[in-house]
N, C-alpha and C positions, 0 to 999 in steps of 0.2 A: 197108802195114798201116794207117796212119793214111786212110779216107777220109773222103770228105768228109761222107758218112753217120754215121759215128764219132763223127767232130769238130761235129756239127751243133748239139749241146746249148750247145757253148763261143758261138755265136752271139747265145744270151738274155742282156742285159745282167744279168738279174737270177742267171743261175745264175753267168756270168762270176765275179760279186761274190762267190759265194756259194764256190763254187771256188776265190777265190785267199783266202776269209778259212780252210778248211779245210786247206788248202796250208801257210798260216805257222802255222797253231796246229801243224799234225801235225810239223813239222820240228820243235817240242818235244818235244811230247810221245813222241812214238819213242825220245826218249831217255831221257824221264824211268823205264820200269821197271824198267832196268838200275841206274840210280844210286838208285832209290827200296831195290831189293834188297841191294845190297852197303854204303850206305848204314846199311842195321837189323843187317847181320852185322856190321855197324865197330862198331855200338853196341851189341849184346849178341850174344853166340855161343850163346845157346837155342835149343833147335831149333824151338821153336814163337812165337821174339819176332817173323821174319817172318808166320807165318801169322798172329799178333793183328794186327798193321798191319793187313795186307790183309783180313781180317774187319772191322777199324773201319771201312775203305771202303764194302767191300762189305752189311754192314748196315743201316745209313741210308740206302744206294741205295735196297736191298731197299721198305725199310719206306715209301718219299717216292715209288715208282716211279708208286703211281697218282695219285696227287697230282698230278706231274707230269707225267701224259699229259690230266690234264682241263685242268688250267694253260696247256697247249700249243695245245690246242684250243679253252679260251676267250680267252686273251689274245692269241694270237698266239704261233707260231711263231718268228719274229724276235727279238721280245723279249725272250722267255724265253733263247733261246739265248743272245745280247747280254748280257743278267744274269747267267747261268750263267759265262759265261767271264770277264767283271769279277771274278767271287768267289771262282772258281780260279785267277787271275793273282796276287790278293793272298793268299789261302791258301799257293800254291806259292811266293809269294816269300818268304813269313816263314821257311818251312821251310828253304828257299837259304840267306838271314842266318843262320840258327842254324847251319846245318853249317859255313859257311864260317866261323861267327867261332869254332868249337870248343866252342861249349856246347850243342847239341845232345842229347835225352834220350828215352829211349824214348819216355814221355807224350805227348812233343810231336809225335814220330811219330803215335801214335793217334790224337789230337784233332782235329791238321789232314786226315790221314786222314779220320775224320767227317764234316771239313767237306766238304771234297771229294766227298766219296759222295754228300753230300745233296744237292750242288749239280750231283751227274752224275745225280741221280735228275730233277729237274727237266730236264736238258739234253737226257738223251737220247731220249727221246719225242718231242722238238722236232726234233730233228737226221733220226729217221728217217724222218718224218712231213714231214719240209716239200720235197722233190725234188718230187713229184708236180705242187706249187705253182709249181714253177721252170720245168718245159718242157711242151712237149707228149706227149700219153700215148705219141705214135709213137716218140719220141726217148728212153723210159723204160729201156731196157737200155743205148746209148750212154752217157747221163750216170750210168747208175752203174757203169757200167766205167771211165770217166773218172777218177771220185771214187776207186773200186778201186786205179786205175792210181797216179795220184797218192799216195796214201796208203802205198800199197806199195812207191813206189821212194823215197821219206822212208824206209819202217822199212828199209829196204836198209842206210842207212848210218847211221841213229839209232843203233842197240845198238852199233856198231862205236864210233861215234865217244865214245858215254857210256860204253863200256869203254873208251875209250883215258884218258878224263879222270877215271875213277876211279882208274884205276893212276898217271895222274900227276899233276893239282893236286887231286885229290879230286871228291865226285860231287854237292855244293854245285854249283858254275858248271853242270854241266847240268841240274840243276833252277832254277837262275835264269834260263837260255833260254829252259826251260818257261814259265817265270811271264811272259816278255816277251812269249812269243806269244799267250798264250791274251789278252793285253791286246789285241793289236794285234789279234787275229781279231775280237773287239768292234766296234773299229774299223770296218774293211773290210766290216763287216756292216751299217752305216748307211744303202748306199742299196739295200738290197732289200728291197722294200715291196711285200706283199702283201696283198692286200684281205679288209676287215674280214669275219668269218663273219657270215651271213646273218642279221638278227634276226628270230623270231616273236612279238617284242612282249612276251613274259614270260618271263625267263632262268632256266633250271634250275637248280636247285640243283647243287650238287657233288655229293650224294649219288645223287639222279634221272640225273646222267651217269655217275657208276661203275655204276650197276644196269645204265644203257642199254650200258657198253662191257660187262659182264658175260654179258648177256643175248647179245649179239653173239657173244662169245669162244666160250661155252659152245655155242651152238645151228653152231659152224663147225668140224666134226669134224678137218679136216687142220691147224687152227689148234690145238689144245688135242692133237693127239693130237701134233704134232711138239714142241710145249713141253713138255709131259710129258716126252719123250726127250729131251732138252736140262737138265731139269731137275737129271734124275742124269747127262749126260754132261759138264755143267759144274762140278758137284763135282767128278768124276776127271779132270778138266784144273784146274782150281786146286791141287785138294788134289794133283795130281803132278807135273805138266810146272812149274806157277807158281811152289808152294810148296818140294817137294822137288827140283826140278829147278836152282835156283841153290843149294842144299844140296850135291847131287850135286857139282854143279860144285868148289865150293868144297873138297869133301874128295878129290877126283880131280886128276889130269893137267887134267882142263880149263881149270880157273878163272874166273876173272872173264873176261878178253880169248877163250877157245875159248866161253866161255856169250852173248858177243856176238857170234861168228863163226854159235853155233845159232841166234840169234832173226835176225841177217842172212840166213842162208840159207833161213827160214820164208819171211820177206818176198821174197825172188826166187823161192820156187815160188807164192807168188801175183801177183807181179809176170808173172811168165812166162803164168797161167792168163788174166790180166784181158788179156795180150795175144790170146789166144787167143781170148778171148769178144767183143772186137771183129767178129770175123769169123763166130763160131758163137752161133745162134739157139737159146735155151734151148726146146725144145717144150713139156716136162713138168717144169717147174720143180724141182717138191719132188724128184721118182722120181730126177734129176741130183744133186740137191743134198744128197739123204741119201747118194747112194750115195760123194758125194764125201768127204761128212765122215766115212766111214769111216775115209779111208786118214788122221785129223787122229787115229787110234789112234794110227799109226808109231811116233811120235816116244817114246812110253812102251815102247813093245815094247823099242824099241833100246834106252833107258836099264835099263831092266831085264836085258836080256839082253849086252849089249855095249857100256858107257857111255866111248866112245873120243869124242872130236870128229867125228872126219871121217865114222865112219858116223854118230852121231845128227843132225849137218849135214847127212849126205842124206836121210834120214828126217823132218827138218824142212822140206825143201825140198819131198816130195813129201807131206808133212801141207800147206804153206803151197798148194800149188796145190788138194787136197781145199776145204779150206775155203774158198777162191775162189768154186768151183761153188757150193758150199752157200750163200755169201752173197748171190750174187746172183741163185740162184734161189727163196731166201727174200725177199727185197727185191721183185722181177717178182711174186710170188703177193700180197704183202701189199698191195702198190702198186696191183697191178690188181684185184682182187678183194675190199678193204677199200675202201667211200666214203670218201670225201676228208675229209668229218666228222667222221669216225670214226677216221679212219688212228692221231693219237697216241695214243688212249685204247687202241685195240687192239694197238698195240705196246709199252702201260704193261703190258697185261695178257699180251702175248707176253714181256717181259723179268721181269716179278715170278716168273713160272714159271718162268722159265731161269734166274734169278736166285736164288731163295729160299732154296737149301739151299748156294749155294756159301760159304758162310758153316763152314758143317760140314766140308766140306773143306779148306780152311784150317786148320780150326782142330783135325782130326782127323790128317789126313796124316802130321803131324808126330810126334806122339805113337807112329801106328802104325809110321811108320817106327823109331823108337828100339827098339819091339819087337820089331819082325819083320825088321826089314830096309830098309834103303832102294830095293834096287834090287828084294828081291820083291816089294813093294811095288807100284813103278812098274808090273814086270810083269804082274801080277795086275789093276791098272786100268786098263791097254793089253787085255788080254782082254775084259772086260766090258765095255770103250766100245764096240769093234768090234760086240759081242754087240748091243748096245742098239740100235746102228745100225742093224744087222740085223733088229731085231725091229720096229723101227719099219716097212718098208716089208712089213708084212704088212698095213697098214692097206690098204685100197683107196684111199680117199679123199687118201691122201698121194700114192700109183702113178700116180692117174687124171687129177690136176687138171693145166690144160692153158693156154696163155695163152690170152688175149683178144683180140679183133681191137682197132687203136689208136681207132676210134669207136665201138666199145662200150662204152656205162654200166658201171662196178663190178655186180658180182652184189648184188643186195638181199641 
């Protein structure tokens, strides 16, 4: 499975580095949503004091996302990432201290929350945007199956393990893990050094580079029309599988320890797909990758209709391989067919659209659940997600787009 083709990207010292600083942050952070979640149930049992957390995150993302894709683009890639994880390491640790020393308070949930978002708004532009910088364009589906691979066999045993220390010293220690790694991936990120962007003598304003990622975004139809779709499918994934689904858990047979057994078993059907794509060559990126994140409906259907462990665990397992395709055949499109210059501002502007309205989900879910049901609920947004999916590949422009040969220029 492993050949030498696969493994070829591990050979660049610069992605080496760059690999094993994502490696120790992820053995965190995998853990931290499980104890982030039972965490805010310890502290108020509302049915919407989760969903405010995770809207104070996801908010400030929202609103810093373009900000930080021009940030990424002018300062450097490295940097930015380097700073971002400095400020999550000390945000997540103070959050640690408070739960472990039992004073702990919603506010302080929300706040650091905040900061976090704002400081994931800056990070992640940087994060999706700098691969391309690290290998050769031939080696571009390798090293992000790699990164895939890695990432997915951390979430394997993150949720297991942050539900075992929720049930027994509390979910403090693994947000303190959290807070060590995202230090040390700082660290580990020192010697990869990428060359400064090209100067033309007179530096654009911030404003003149959101117009130019604007102008981009908008005039690249598979780009704006898959974000659209995303836009509303990641509302009905916060607002059910994120927000209601450790709800679920919590008033069911589940619990805390079966709601980690579901997010483990997400993580081995993408573990299982990134295996997979080692060997299979995406042709049609998006056409694979929409039809993938269909089946990332599953997992609400089941809660909806059968909210048992073992089947919502296989339902997540085969949601966790859907979303595989879909990522990495989002990754190949953006990678190859967005310039290099351009890459983080147009993934500020692919995540503000994916991003914008999960905020409403969160903060809606919750509420509709107490009216109508929780599990019809879920069902009901297990329907329309599929729906959506579905509707998105009437686009052409999504069906048709095709990789690029590895020395070919990005499309202008």
């Amino acid at each position: 499975m492993f050949t030498s083709a696969a493994l070829s990207p591990l050979r660049e010292p610069r992605f080496r580095w760059y690999f094993l600083s994502r490696s120790v942050n992820l053995a965190g952070t995998t853990m931290a949503p499980v104890a982030l979640a039972f965490a805010v149930l310890h502290v108020s049992d509302s049915p919407g004091a989760l969903g405010l957390v995770l809207a104070a995150h996801s908010i400030p993302q929202v609103v810093f996302l373009l900000l930080g894709g021009v940030v990424a683009d002018r300062l450097g890639r490295t940097l930015v990432i380097q700073l971002a994880n400095v400020g999550a390491g000390i945000s997540q640790g103070l959050l640690a201290i408070l739960l472990l020393s039992g004073h702990a308070q919603l506010w302080h949930f929300v706040v650091l929350s905040a900061i976090n978002g704002t400081l994931s708004a800056m990070n992640l532009p940087a994060l999706a945007g700098i691969v391309p910088a690290l290998v050769p364009r031939a080696q571009l589906q390798p090293a992000n199956v790699l990164l895939s691979m890695m990432r997915n066999a951390l979430a394997i045993l993150g949720p297991s393990v942050s539900a075992a220390l929720v049930v027994t010293v509390g979910p403090g220690w693994a947000l303190a893990v959290d807070a060590v790694t995202w230090l040390a991936a700082a660290l580990l990120l020192v010697p990869v050094h990428l060359p400064a962007r090209a100067s033309t003598g007179v530096e654009p304003s911030l404003v003149r580079e959101l117009v130019e990622g604007w102008d981009f975004f908008r005039r690249t139809t598979w780009l704006w029309v898959v974000v659209l779709a995303f836009g509303f499918l990641n509302v009905i994934h916060a607002g059910g599988f994120d927000t209601l689904g450790p709800m679920l858990a919590n008033d069911t047979d589940i619990g805390a320890h079966g709601w980690g057994l579901i997010l483990s078993a997400q993580a081995i059907g993408l573990l299982v797909m990134s295996l997979v794509l080692l060997r299979v060559q995406l042709r049609r990126p998006l056409l694979t990758g929409m039809i993938g994140i269909t089946f990332f409906g599953t997992p609400l259907l089941v809660m909806g209709l059968y909210p048992q462990t073992v089947w919502v665990m296989v339902a997540s397992f085969v949601g966790g391989m859907g979303i595989e395709i879909f990522s990495l055949g989002w990754n190949l499109a953006m990678q190859e067919h967005v310039p290099d210059d351009m890459l983080s501002r147009a993934y500020s502007y692919d995540m503000l659209g994916s991003f914008v309205a999960i905020p409403v989900g969160q903060l809606a879910f919750g509420p509709l659940a107490a009216a109508y049901g929780t599990q019809d609920v879920l069902l009901v947004g297990g329907l329309v997600y599929v729906a959506i999916t579905l509707l998105t590949l009437t686009s052409r422009s999504v069906r048709d787009l095709r990789r690029i040969s590895p020395t070919s220029p990005p499309a202008p």
